[in-house]
N, C-alpha and C positions, 0 to 999 in steps of 0.2 A: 752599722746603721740599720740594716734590713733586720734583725732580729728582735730588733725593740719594736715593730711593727705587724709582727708575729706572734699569734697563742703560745703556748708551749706546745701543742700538739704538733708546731711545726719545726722540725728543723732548719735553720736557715745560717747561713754564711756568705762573707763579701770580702773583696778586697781592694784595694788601689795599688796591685803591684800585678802583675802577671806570673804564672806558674815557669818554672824553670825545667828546663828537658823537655824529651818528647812524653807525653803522659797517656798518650793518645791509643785506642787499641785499633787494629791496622782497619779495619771497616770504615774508623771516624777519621783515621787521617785520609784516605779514598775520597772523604766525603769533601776535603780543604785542599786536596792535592792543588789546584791550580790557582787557589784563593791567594789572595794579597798578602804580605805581611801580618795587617793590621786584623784579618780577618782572620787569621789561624792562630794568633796570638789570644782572640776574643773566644773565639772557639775551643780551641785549646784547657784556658783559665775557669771557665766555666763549669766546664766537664772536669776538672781535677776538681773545684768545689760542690760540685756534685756528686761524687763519688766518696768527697771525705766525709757528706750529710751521710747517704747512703749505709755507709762504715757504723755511723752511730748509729742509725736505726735496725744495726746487723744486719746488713742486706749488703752482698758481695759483689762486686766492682763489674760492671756490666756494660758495654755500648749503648753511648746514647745519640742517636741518628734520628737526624730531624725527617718530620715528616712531611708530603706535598709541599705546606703550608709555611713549612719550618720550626713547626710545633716538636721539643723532643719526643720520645715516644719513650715512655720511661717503663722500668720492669712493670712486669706484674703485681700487683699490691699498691702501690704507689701511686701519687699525684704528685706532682711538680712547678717548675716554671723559672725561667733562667734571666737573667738580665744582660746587659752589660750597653757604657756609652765608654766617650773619653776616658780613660781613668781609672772605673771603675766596674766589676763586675759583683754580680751576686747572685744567688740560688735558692730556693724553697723548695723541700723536698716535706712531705709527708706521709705516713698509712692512710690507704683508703676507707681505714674501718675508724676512722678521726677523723677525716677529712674530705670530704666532698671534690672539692675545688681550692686550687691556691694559686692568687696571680701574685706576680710581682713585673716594676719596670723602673729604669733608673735612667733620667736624663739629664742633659747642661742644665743651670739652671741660668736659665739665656731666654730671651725673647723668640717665641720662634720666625722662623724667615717670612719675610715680606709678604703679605699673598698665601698665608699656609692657612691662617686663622679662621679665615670665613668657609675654608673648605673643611673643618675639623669639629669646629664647635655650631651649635645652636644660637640663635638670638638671645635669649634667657641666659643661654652661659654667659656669652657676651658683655652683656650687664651685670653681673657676678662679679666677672673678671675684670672688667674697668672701676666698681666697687671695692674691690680685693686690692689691687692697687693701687688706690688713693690712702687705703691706711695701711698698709702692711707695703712699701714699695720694694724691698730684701728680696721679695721672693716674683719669677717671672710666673704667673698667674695664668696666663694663655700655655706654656709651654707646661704646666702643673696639670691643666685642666687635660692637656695631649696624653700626658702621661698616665691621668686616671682612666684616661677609656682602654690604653694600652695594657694594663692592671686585668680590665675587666674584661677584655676581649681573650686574656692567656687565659681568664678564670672559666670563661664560656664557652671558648670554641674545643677543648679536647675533652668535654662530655657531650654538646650536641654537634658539632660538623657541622654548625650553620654560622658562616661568616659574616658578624655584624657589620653596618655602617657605621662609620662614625654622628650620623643623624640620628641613631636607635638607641643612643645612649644619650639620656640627660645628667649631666653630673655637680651637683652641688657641692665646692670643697671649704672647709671651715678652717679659722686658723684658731688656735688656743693663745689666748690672750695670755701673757703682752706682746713675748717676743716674736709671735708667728710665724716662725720658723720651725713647724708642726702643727699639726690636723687633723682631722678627719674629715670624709668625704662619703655622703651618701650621693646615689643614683637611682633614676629609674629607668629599665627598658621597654621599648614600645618598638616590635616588631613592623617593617612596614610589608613581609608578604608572611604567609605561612609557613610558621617554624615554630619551634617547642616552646612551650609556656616557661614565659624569662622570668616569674613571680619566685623558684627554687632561688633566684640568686640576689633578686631583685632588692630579700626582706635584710641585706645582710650591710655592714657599712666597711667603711678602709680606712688604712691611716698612713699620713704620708709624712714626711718630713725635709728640710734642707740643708746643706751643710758640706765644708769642702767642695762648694760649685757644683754640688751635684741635688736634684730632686730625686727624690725617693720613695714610689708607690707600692701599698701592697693590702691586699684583701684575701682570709679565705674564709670559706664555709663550711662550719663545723658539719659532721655528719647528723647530728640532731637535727639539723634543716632538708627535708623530702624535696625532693626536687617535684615541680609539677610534672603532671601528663601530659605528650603531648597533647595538641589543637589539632580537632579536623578529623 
């Protein structure tokens, strides 16, 4: 799924099954040692399809340990960005000398929980979303719209260290006529204190899809696109 949502300049791989064995190099099991089942399993899966992106772009099998935030911190040369929900996980790995930024994010495609929506979206999305689901009812719209700002927050936050709100992104998601179980999505961000000019990520759009109970977001920016200077 996640590769049809991608350039070619990016590598990308998914699966619906989890990695078998320990895969792990002993810094990343440290980092799960007292995690759940469910969590070293996720963990684990990810970082073995990271490493077989990695393989292809000739770039030799390396630790990938998340950062504060839980951001990986990927070799040198590289941009990234990792997924995983129920079921499924998947990875984008790219050259930095192609690639600017690359998010991706895979969730249920389920309505999300009670009380989450008004904390997450905009009024405008809002309206979007109740629009969205009168004609296309397949796909959960509210929990689509969660997952594009998730997209757009992997794409932004491990070039500038400034942690969006979910208020700072406005995101517009389109379905392709008929079956609308696929997309595009554009956004725009509007800083609400002083932080780097979001117009580098701003001019760029995504594409998402559904299928197997799963939503599936993903945007990057080609390196043709200059990222602005900061403000200030």
């Amino acid at each position: 799924m996640i590769a049809e949502l991608l350039p070619a300049t990016v590598t990308a791989y998914d699966t619906f099954a989890d990695a078998s064995g320990d895969v792990l190099f002993p810094e990343e099991r440290a980092v799960v040692a007292r995690a759940v089942d469910k969590r070293r399993r996720e963990f684990t899966t990810v970082r073995d399809l990271a490493r077989t992106a990695m393989a292809e772009l000739g770039i030799a099998p390396a630790p990938l340990l998340p950062d504060q935030r839980g951001a990986p911190r990927w070799p040198s040369g590289l941009v990234g960005s990792m997924t995983h929900c129920d079921g499924y996980r998947a990875v984008a790995v790219a050259r930095d000398t192609d690639v600017h930024a690359v998010g991706i994010d895979a969730e249920p495609n389920a309505p999300l929980p009670e009380g989450v929506l008004a904390a997450v979206t905009l009024p405008a999305e809002r309206a979007r979303i109740a629009g969205l689901l009168a004609t296309h009812p397949g796909v959960a719209w509210d929990r689509l719209v969660f997952s594009i700002k998730e997209t757009i927050f992997k794409a932004w936050y491990p070039r500038t260290r400034y942690e969006l709100d979910f208020a700072e992104a406005d995101v517009t998601p389109e379905a392709d006529a008929p079956s609308g179980t696929s997309g595009t999505f554009g956004f725009a961000l509007s800083l609400s204190r002083e932080g780097p000019d979001p117009r580098w990520l701003s001019v760029v759009s995504g594409r998402w899809t559904a299928g197997e109970g799963v939503l599936v977001t993903a945007l990057s920016v080609p390196r043709t696109t200059l990222p602005g200077q900061r403000r200030g």
